[in-house]
C-alpha positions as CSV (number, residue, x, y, z in Angstrom):
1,X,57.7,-50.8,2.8
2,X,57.0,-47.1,4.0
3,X,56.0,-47.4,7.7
4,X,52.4,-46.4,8.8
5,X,52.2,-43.9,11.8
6,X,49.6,-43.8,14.0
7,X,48.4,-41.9,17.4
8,X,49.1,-45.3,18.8
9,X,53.0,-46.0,17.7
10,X,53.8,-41.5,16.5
11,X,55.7,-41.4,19.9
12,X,58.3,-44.5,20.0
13,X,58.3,-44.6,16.1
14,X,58.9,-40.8,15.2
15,X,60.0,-39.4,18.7
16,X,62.0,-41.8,20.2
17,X,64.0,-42.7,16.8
18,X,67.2,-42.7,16.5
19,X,68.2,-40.2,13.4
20,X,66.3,-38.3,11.0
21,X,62.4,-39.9,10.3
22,X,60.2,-38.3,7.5
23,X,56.5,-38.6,8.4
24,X,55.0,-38.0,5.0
25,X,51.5,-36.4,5.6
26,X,48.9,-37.4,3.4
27,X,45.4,-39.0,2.1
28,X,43.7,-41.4,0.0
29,X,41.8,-38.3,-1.9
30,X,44.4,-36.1,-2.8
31,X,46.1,-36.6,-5.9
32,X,49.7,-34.8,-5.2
33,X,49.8,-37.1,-2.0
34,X,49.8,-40.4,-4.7
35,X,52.0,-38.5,-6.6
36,X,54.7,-38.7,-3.5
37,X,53.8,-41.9,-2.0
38,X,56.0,-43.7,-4.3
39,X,59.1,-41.6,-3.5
40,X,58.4,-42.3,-0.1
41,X,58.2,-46.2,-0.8
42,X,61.8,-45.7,-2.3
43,X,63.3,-44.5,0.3
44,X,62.1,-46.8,2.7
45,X,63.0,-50.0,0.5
46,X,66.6,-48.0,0.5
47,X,66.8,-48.1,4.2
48,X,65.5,-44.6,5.6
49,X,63.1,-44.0,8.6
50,X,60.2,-42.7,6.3
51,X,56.4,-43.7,6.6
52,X,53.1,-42.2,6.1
53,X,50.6,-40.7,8.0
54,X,46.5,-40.6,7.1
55,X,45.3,-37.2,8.0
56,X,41.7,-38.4,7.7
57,X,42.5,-40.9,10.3
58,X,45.1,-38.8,12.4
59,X,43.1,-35.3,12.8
60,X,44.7,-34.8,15.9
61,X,48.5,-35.4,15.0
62,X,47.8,-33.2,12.1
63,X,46.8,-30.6,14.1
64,X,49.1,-30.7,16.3
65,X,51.8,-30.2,13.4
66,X,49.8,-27.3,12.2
67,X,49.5,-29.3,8.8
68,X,47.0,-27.4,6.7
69,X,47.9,-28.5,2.8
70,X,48.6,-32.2,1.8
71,X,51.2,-33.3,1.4
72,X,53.0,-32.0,4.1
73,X,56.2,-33.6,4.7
74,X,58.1,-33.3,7.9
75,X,61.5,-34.8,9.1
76,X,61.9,-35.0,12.6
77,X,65.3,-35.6,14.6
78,X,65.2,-36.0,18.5
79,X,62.2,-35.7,18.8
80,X,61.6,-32.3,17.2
81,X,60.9,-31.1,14.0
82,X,63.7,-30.4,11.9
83,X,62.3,-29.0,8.5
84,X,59.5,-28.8,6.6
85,X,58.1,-29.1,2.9
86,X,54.7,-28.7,1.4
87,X,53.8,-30.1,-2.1
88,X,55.5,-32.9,-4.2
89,X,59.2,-33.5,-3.3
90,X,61.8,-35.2,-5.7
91,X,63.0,-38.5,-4.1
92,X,66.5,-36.8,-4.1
93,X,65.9,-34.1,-2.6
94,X,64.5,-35.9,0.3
95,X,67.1,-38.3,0.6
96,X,69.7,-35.4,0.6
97,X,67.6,-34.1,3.6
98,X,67.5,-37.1,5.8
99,X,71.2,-37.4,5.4
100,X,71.8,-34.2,6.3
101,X,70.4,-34.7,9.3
102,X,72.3,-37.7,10.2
């Protein structure tokens, strides 16, 4: 199951982790953000850092990622952010991502 990120666990969660995390940001409303969950489900069952990320719930976060169209999906490594993609991503491609970054 995809994680959920939150202001409350964002730091330890996606800053602290070890490796590459994909923060998949999203919301109930938007159709293209249902379209990706599953993908994002995947790759969790399959063992990667990935989770989700409520912009309706998480203004701030959002913000403070500059995330202006959903979904925005960002992978993170050491705390930074490490790339970048707006709109619906394969599940391959995203997996090829995180393990480049591993």
């Amino acid at each position: 199951m995809a994680k959920k990120f939150t202001a409350q666990n964002f730091e330890s969660e996606v800053l602290q982790a070890k490796g590459p995390v994909l923060v998949d940001f999203w919301a109930t409303w938007c159709m293209p953000c249902r379209m990706q969950g599953p993908a994002i489900e995947k790759l969790a069952e399959e063992g990667y850092n990935a989770g989700k990320l409520n912009v309706d719930e998480e203004q701030e976060l959002a913000a403070r990622y500059r995330v202006m169209s959903i979904p925005t999906l960002i992978i993170f490594k050491d705390g930074k952010e490490a790339d970048r993609m707006v709109g619906v991503q394969s599940k391959e491609l995203l997996a090829q991502k995180l393990d480049s970054y591993r």
